[in-house]
N, C-alpha and C positions, 0 to 999 in steps of 0.2 A: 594400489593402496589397499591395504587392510583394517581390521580393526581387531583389536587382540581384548580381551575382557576386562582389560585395567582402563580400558578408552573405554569400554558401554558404562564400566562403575563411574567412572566420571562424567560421560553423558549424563547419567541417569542423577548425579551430585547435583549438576548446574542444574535441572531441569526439576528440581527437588523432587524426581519420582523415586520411591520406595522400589528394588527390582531385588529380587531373592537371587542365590548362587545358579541355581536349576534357569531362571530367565533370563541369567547373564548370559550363559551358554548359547540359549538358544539365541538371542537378539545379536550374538556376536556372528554367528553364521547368516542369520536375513541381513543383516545388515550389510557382510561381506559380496553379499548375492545381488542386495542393491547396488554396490560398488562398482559390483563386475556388469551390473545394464550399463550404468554410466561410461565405465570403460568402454565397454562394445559402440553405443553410440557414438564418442569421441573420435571413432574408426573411420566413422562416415566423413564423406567425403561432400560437404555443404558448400564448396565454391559457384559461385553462382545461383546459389536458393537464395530468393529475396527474404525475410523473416515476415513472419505471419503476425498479425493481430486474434485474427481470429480464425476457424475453419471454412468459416461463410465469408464470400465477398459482399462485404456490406458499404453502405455509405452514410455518416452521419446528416440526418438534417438541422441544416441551422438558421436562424434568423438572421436576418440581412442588423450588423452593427449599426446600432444609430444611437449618437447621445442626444436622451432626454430629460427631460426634468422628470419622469415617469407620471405627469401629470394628476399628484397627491397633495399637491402644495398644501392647500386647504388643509387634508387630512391630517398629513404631518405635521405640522406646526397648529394641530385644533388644542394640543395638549400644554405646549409650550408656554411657560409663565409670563414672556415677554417675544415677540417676533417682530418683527421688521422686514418690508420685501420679499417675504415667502423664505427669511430664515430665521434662524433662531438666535435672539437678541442676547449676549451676555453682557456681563459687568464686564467694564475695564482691568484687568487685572495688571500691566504693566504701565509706569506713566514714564 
């Protein structure tokens, strides 16, 4: 795949950047040079690499699930115009 200077002018459209004829030039060759790592690595031969998260093996720590009321009742419902049972009391809206 390539990129010819009618593709960077319209990159450069979408992405509303201002790019002169002289930087067309030049972002059409880096650009073409990124293309060609892309290629070369697609060469690779990755059957059997597991995919990485990160470079480090690491391990997330996590708290053990548990549902709780997060024991705020109080708090929560201190502001509440009307509560009931540790919830928040509304008007009837359907009969």
């Amino acid at each position: 795949m390539s990129v010819d200077k009618n593709t960077v002018a319209k990159i450069a459209r979408l992405a509303r950047i201002r790019v002169d004829e002289k930087q067309q030039e030049e972002l059409t060759g880096e650009l073409n040079q990124i293309l060609g790592w892309i290629e070369q690595l697609s060469e690779l031969d990755t059957d059997g690499v597991e995919p990485m998260t990160s470079v480090v093996e690491m391990t997330q720590p996590l708290r053990e699930d548990v549902v709780n009321d997060g024991h705020y009742v109080e708090r929560v419902t201190k502001n509440a115009p009307e509560s009931a049972h540790g919830f928040y009391a509304v008007p009837k809206v359907v009969e």
